[in-house]
N, C-alpha and C positions, 0 to 999 in steps of 0.2 A: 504494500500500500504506500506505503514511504516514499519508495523508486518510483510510482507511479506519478503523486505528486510530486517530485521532484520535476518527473518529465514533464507533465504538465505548467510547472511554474516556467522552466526555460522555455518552452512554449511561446507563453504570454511575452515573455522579454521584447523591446525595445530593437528590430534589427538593426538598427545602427550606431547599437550603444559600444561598439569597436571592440568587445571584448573576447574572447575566445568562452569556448565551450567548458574548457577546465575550468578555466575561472568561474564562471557561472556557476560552476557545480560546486566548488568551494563556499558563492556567496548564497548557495539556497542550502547547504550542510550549516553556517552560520549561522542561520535565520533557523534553523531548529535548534543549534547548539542555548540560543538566546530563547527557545519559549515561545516562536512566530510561527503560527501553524499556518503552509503555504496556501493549507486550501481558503484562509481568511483574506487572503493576500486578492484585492478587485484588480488596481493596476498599478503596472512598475513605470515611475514617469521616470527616472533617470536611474543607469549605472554605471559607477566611473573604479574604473581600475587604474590603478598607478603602483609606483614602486618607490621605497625610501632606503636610503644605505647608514648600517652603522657597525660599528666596532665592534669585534668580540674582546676579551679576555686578553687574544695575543696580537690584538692590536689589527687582526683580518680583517677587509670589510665582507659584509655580511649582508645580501638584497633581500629586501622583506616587500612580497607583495602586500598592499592595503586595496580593500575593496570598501566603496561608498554605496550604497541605493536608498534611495528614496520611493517607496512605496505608496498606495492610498488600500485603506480596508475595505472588503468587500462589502460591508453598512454604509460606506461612505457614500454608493450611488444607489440608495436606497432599496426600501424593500423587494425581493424575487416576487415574491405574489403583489397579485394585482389590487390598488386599495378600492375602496368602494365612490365610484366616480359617479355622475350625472347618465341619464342615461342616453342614447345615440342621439343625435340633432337629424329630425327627421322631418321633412319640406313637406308641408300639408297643400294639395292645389285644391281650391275649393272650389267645388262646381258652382255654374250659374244658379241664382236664385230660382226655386222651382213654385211655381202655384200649390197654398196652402191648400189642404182640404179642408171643407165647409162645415160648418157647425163648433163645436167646441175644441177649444184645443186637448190638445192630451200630453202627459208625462209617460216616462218608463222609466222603470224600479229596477234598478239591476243589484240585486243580493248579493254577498258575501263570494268573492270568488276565491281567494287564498291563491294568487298568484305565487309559486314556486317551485321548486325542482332538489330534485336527487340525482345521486351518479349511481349511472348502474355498473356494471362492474368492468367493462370496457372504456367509462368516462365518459360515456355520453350522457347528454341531461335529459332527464326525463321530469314533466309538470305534473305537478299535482293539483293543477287547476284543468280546467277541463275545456281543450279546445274547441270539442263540438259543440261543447253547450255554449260557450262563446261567440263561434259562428252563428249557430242559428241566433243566439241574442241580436243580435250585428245586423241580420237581413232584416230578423222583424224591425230594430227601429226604423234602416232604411223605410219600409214601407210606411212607420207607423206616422213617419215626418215628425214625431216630438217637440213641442215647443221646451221640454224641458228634459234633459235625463239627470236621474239622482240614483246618483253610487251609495249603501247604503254603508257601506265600511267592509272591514278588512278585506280591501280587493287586493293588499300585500300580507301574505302570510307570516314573513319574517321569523320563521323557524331558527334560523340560528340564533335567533334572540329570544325566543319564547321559553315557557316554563315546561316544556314535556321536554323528555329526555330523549335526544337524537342524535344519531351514530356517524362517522365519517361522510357516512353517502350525505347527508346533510349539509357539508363542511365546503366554502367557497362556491354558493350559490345564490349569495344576495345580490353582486350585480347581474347575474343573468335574470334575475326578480324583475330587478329596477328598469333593467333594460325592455323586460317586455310589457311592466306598466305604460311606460313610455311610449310604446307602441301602441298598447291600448288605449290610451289616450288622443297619438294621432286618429287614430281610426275612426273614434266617438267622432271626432272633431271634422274628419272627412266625408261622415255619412250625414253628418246633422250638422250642416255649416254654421244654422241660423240659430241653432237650440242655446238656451243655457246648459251647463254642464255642472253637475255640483259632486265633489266629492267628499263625505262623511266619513269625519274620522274614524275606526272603531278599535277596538282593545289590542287589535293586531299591529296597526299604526303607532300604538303608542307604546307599542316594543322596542321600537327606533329610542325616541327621547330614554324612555324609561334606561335601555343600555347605555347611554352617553352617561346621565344622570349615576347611574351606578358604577361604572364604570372609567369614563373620564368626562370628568365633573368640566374640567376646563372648556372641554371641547365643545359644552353644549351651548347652543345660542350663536357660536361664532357665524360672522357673516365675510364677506366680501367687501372690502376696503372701501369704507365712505358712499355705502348702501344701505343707510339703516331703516330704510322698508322695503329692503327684500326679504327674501325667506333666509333662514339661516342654511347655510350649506349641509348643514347633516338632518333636512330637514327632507319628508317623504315630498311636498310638492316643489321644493328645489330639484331635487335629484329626478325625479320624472319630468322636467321643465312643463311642470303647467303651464304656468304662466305665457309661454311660448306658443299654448295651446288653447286659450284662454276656462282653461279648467279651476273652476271656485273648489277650494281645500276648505271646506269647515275646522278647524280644531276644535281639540278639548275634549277627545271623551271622558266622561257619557255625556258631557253637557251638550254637545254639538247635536243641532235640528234641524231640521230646515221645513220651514210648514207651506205647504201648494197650496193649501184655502186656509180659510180660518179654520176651517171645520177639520182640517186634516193635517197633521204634519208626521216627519221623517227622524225616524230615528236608528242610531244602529243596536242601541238596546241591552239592557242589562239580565233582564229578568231570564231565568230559563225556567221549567218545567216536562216532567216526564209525559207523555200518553197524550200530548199532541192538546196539552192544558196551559202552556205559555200564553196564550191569545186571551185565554179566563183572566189570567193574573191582570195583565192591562186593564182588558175590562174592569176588572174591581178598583182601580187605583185611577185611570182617565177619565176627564168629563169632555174630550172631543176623539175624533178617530184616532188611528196613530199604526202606522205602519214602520216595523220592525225585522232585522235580521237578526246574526248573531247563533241561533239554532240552530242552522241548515236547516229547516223541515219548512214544508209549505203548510204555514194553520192558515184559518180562515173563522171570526167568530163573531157575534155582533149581540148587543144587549138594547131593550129598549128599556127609559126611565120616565117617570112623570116630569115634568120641569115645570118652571110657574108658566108657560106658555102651551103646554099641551105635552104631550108623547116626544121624546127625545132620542132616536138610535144612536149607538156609536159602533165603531167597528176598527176591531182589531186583527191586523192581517201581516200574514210572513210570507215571503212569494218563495221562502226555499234559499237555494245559493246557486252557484254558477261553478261549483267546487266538484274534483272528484268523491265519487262517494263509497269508495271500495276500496278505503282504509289506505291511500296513499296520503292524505294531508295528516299530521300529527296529531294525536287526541287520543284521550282517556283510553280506547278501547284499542288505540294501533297497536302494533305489533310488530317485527321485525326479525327477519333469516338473521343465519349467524355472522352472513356478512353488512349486514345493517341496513338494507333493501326493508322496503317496508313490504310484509304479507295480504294478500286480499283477503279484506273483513265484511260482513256487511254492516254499514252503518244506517242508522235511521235518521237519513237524510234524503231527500227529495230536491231534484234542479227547477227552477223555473225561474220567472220575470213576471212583473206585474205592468199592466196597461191603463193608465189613469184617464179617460175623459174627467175635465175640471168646467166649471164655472167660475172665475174669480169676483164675480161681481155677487153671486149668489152664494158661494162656497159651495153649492151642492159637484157633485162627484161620482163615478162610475168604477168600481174594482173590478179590472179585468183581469183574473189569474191565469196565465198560459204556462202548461207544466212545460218540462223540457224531459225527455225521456231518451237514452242510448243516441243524443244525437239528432232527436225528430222532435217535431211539432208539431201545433194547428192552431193558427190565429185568425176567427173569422172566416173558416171556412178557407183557409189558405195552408196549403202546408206548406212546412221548413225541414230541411235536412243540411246535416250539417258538411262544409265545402271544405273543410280542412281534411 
């Protein structure tokens, strides 16, 4: 191993640092004799060999080669892995304005996708988010023309930051995350030129802070030099360039909402319950609609009340997620081969997106739940299948 770095360090040397090969070989036996391990060795900017003459004892002179180098440490040109950057700069061409359709406008609800990846054991990446149910999301808005779409949260998984326990295959996959938010983001923004876009923080999102926070304290909040109303760079809608896109980041879970009528608003949602009773729980605690992710499951539940005005509905609805459901995203129930591959489980989760006809002068409102299933759909008598 020794001889090998060695070969390697002369290697890297300076061709026209004039010195012979002996020499060289002396001055990287030196550099171990001194405790320089060559493999730490980035680059050699200069080697100077020379010679000095002295005396011995009986007055002989004596040539003493001296060898000089100047070295830089392999830290010195920073880290071999790649750090967590911004994601691709990607040129959105926006089609011509297209004739709205008539009557009310409409939103669409895109649930919980968990944007992320594993390595399988060749290194290639594989998502744990789910392309086809993405696709088909993607046609329906084309068609739906949306005046509004609202991300309900954790559309970024951030598994190496979470709290379940996950193995190598886990390990250097947050920018290939960021990078396909980023993409998602162009796409919204290509198919729905005219729409508002809103993205809702949710407990996944706030793995990012929460890590800086725990972890380095310094780093969190930092911005870009004499920008102090940008986003902070370690921040999920810097690093997915919204703003480029013009994508609205709600922060603050759980506080983060965004309401489409009076009567209705967005959340990503705290509560959970077992047997498809989450939807109860709101009910019991709201006095207007409220639609919620956060579970993966598609509920659907509505309560009527007396009010000082008459009979009063509210309705509390889960459109599902946009996530794999066969136990490749991390959670209570995953599981993992011995080489840290995650196992197919079935989880009790369900895909879909919700379709919102609104009134905003009236608040009234229209829940359209369209499941998503293996890839397929039906909206309105149209089907979807997915193009990935």
């Amino acid at each position: 191993m020794e001889e090998q770095r060695v070969a390697e360090f002369l290697n890297n040397l300076p061709p026209d640092s004039g010195a012979t090969r002996e020499a060289l070989g002396e001055i990287a036996k030196m550099l171990e004799r001194n405790d320089i391990d060559i493999a730490e060795i980035g680059r050699v900017r200069r080697v100077s060999v020379y010679q000095t003459v002295t005396k011995d004892e009986d007055g002989e002179a004596q040539t003493h080669d001296l060898f000089g180098i100047q070295i830089d440490p392999r830290w010195a040109e920073g880290p071999e892995w790649p750090v967590v950057q911004q994601g691709p700069p990607i040129k959105v061409s926006l089609p011509k304005s297209s004739k709205k359709p008539s009557g009310w406008p409409c939103a669409v609800i895109l649930p919980d996708i968990q944007i992320g990846y594993f390595r399988r054991l060749d290194d290639d990446l594989e998502a744990i988010h789910d392309e086809s149910a993405l696709s088909v999301a993607l046609q329906i808005i084309k068609d739906a023309k949306p005046t509004k779409i609202i991300m309900v949260g954790d559309n970024l998984d951030f598994c190496e930051f979470g709290k379940y326990r996950h193995t190598d295959a886990f390990a250097r996959t947050t920018q290939a995350s960021i990078d396909r938010a980023t993409l998602l983001c162009a796409q919204l923004r290509q198919i729905a030129p005219e729409a508002e876009i809103v993205w809702i923080a949710g407990n996944h999102e706030e793995r990012l802070p929460n890590m800086l926070l725990d972890n380095a304290r310094a780093a969190f909040g930092l911005r870009r030099g004499n920008t102090p109303e940008s986003w902070p760079v370690m921040s999920v809608p810097y690093l997915c360039r919204m703003d480029e896109f013009d994508v609205d980041y709600l922060t603050g879970y759980p506080a983060a909402r965004y309401w489409l009528t009076p009567r209705l608003r967005v959340i990503h949602g705290t509560k959970v319950a077992s047997n498809g009773s989450t939807a109860h729980k709101y009910l019991g605690t709201e006095k207007t609609s409220v639609i919620y992710g956060h579970i993966h499951r598609r509920e659907w539940a509505e309560r009527t009340r007396e009010d000082w005005d008459g009979a009063k509905t509210i309705l509390a609805a889960s459109p599902g997620c946009l996530a794999r459901t066969d136990g490749a995203v991390p959670s209570t129930k995953g599981a993992t081969d011995l080489d840290g591959r995650p196992l197919p489980i079935v989880e009790d989760w369900q895909q879909g997106l919700a379709v919102i006809p609104y009134d905003e002068e009236s608040g009234e409102f229209v829940y359209e739940q369209v499941p998503i299933r293996d890839g397929w759909a039906m909206w309105r008598g149209k089907e979807y299948a997915s193009e990935s």
